[in-house]
MMTF fields as JSON, N, C-alpha, C and O atoms, coordinates in Angstrom:
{
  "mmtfVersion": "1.0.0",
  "mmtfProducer": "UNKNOWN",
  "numBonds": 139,
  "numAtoms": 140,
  "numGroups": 35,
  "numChains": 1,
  "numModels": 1,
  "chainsPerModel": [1],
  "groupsPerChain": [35],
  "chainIdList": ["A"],
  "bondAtomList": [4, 2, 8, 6, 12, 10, 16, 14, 20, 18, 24, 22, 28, 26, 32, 30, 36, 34, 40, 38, 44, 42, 48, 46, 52, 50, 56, 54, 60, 58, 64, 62, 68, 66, 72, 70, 76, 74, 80, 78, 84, 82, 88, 86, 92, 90, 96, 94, 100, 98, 104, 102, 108, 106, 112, 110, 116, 114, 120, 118, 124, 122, 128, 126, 132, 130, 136, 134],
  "bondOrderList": [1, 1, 1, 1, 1, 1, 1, 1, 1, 1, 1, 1, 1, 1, 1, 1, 1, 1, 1, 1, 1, 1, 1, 1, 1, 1, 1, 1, 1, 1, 1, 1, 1, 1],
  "groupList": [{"groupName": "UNK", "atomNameList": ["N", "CA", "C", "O"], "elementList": ["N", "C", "C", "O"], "formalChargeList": [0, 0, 0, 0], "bondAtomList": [1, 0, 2, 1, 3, 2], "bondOrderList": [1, 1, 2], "singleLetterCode": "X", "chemCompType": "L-PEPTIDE LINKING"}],
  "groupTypeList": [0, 0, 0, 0, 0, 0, 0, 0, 0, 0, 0, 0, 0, 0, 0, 0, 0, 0, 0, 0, 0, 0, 0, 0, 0, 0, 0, 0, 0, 0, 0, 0, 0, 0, 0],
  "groupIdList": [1, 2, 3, 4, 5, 6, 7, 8, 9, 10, 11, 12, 13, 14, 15, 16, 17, 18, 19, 20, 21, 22, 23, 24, 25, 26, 27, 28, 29, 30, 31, 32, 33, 34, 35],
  "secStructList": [7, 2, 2, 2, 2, 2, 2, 2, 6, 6, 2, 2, 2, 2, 2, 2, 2, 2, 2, 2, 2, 2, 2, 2, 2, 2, 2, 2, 2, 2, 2, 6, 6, 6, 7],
  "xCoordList": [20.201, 19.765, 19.494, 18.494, 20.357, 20.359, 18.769, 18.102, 18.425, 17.566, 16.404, 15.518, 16.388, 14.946, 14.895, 13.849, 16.018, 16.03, 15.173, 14.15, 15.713, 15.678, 14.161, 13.434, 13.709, 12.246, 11.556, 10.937, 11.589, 11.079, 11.048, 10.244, 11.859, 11.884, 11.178, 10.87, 10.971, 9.687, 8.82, 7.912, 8.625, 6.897, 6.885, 5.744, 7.628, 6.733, 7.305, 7.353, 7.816, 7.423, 5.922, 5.103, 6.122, 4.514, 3.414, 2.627, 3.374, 2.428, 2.552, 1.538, 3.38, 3.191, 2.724, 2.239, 2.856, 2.368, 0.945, 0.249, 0.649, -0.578, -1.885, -3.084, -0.977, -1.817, -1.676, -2.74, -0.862, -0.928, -2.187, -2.985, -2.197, -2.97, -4.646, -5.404, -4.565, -6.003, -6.55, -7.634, -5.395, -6.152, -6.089, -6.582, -5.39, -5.915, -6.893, -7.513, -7.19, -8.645, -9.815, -10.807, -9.628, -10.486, -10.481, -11.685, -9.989, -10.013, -10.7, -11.684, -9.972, -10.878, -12.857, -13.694, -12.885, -13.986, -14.7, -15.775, -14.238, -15.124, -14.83, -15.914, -13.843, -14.362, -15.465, -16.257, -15.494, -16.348, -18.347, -19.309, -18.038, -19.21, -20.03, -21.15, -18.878, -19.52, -20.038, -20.54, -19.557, -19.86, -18.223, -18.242],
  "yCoordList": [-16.178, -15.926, -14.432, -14.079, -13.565, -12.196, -11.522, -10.76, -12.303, -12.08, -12.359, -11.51, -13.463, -13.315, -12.854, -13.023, -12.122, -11.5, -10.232, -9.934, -9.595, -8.142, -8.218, -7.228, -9.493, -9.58, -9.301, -8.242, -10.076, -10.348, -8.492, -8.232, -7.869, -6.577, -5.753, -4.579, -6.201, -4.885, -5.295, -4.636, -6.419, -7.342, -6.598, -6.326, -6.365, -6.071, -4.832, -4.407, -3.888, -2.474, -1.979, -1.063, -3.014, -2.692, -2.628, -1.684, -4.127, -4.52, -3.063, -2.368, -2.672, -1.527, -0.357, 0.399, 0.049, 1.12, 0.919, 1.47, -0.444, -0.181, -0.351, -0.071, -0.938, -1.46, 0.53, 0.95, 1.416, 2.729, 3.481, 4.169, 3.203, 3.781, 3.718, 4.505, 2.025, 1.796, 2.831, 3.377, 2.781, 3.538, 4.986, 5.804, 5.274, 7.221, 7.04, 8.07, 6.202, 6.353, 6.114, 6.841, 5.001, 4.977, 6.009, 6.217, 6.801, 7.882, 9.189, 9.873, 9.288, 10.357, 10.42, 11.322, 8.691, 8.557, 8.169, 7.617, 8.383, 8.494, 10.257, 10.838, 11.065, 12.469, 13.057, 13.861, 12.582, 12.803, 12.666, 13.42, 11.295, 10.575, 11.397, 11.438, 11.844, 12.562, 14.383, 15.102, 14.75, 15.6, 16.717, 17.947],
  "zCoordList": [-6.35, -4.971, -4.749, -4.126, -5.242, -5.213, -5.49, -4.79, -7.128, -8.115, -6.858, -6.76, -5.952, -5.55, -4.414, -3.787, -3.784, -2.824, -3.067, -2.451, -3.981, -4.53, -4.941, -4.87, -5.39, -5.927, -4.727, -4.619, -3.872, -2.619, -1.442, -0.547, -1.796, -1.046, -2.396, -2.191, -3.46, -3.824, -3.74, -3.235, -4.116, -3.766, -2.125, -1.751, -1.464, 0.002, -0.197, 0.958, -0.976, -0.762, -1.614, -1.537, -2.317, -3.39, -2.465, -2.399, -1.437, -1.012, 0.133, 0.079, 0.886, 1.978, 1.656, 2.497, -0.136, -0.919, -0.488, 0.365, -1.706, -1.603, -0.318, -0.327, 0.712, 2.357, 2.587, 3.041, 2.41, 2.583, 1.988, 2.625, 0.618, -0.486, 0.399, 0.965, 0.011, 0.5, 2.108, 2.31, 2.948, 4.223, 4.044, 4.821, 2.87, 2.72, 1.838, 1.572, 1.369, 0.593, 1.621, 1.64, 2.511, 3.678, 4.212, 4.362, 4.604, 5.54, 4.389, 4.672, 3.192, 2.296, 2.16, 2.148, 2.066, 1.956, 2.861, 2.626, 4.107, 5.282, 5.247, 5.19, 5.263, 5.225, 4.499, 4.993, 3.176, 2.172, 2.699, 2.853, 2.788, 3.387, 4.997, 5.507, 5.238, 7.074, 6.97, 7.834, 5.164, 4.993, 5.733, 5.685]
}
C-alpha cells in the first residue's frame, strides 16, 4: 500500500514539473517570437 502511495506522489510531482516546464517554454517562446 505504501509502495503505491509513494508511486502515486511522484507520478504527480513529475506531472507538476513538467505542466511547469511546458509554460516557461510557452512564455520563452512567445518572448522570442515578439522579438
Amino acid at each position: 500500500m505504501t509502495m503505491v502511495l509513494n508511486t502515486n506522489i511522484a507520478s504527480l510531482n513529475a506531472v507538476r514539473t513538467l505542466d511547469g516546464t511546458s509554460r516557461q517554454q510557452a512564455t520563452a517562446m512567445e518572448r522570442l517570437t515578439s522579438g
